[in-house]
C-alpha positions, -999 to +999 in steps of 0.1 A: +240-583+298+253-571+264+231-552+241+240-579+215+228-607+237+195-584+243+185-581+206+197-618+198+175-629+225+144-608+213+137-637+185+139-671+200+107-688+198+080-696+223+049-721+221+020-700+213-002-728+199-013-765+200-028-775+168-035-813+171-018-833+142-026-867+153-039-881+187-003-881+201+015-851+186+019-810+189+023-786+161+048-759+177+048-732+161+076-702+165+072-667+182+090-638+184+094-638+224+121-621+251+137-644+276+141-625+307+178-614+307+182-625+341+174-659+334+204-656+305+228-642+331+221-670+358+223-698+334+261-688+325+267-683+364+252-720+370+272-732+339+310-721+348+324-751+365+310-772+336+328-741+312+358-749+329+359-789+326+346-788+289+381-765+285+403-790+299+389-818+282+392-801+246+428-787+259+438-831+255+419-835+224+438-807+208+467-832+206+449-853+187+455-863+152+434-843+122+409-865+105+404-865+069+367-858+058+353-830+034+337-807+061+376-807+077+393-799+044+370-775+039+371-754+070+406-759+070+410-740+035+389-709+052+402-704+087+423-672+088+409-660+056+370-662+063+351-643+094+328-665+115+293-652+101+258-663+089+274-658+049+302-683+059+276-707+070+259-698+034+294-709+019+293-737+039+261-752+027+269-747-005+301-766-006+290-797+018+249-805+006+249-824-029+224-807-050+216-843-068+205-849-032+184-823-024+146-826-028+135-810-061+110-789-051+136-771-029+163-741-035+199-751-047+224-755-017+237-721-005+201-705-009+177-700+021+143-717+019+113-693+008+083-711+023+077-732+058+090-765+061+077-783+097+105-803+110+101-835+129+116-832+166+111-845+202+105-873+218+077-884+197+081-892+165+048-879+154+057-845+169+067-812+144+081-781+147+071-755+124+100-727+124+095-689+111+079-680+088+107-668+057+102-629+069+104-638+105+138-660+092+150-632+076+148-612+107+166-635+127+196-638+111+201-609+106+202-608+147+220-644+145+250-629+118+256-596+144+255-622+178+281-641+157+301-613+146+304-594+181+334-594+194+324-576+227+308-595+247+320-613+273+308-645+268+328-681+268+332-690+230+322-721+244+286-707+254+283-685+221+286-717+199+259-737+218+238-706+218+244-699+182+239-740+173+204-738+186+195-705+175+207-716+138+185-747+141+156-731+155+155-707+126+158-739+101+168-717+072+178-742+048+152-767+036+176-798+037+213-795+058+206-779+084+224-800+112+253-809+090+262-772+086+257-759+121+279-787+130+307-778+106+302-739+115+307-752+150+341-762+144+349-736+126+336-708+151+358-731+184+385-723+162+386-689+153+384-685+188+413-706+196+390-729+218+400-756+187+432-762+171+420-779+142+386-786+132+387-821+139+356-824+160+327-847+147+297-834+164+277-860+143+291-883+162+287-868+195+256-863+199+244-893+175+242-920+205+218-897+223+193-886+196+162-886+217+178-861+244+194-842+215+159-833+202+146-833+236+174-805+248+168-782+217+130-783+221+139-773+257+156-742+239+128-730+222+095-738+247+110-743+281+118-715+300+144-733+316+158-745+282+187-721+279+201-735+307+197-774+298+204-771+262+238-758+273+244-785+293+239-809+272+260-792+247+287-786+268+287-822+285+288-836+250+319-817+243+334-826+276+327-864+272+341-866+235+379-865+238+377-894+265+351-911+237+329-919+257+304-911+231+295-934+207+267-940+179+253-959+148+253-942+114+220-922+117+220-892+104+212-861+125+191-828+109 
């Protein structure tokens, strides 16, 4: 275990709480917490022949032809010039959120929220997640943007982006956009690291047929102790299916 993936792991959340919103839903609340680095270590260990098929499957769709949409063009103008980092993933929202969409009592894109937003998530509808609070945020990314930038650890790109996807979404930093720029970031990140030869992967799309596990799998990530481990799974069995599209979805819109 890396030093890096100590102090990244020193901020992931845990449920401290249960505040009763309604007769059927939680308030879940994040908590500075450590996950036992063992637990870290034996997820990748149980993970590696799923590592191994998620490579082969993106080695076919590497030959696939690049799509035109914005998020593509976009990411396509930066690779080679612009570092993988939590400031590219500022530049990112920026370029992809409308401002005339945004709520107006919010920040304009690019700019980090300044007060707690609860976020709805799980399997109920009724259920919330409130993430940290904005000094908390702060903290972790700052942890997030050196877990990103670390180039010595010796962990699959394909693990660091679904660990860093969940991480960015469990800090929630932007008010409105979240999803759609972790997702482009993804591609971006898969990539640099030469796991992608284009960044023509629609991770909207991937994991748009399977909402309720989506929201399932990352609550996993931040209360289970166990939810390294299945989040990963998910993540990576998404990205193994894809290529053969065997994923498919409506137009709902993933946050």
């Amino acid at each position: 275990m890396t030093n890096s993936l100590k102090n990244f792991f020193i901020t992931p959340p845990t449920q401290i709480g249960i505040n009763k919103v309604s007769s059927c839903g939680k308030h879940l609340v994040f908590e500075p917490a450590l996950f036992p680095p063992e637990r870290i270590s034996e997820a990748f260990t149980n993970l590696q022949p799923l590592i191994n098929k998620t490579k082969q499957s993106l080695k076919r769709f590497n030959e696939s032809p690049l799509t035109e949409m914005k998020e593509i063009t976009e990411l396509t103008k930066m690779l080679g010039v612009i570092k993988p980092s939590v400031g590219l993933i500022q530049i990112l929202h920026k370029k992809l959120i409308d401002p005339i969409q945004t709520r107006a009592d919010t920040v304009p894109p690019g700019n980090f929220r300044t007060k707690l937003n609860s976020v709805a998530s799980g399997s109920q509808l009724n259920a919330k997640y409130t993430p940290p609070t904005a000094e908390q945020m702060h903290r972790a990314l700052d942890e997030l943007d050196l877990f990103i930038k670390d180039n010595t650890t010796d962990i699959d790109p394909l693990v660091k982006a679904g660990l860093i996807y969940a991480q960015f979404l469990t800090i929630h930093p932007f008010y409105d956009g979240n999803g759609r720029v972790i997702r482009a970031f993804t591609n971006f990140f898969l990539c640099s690291h030469k796991v992608l030869l284009n960044p023509n992967l629609h991770l909207d799309k991937l994991f748009r047929s399977h909402n309720k596990e989506y929201c399932d799998r990352l609550m996993d990530y931040r209360f289970d102790q166990n939810g390294i481990e299945k989040w990963l799974k998910f993540f990576l069995t998404g990205l193994t299916c894809y290529p053969d599209n065997k994923i498919t979805g409506d137009s709902e819109v993933l946050d």
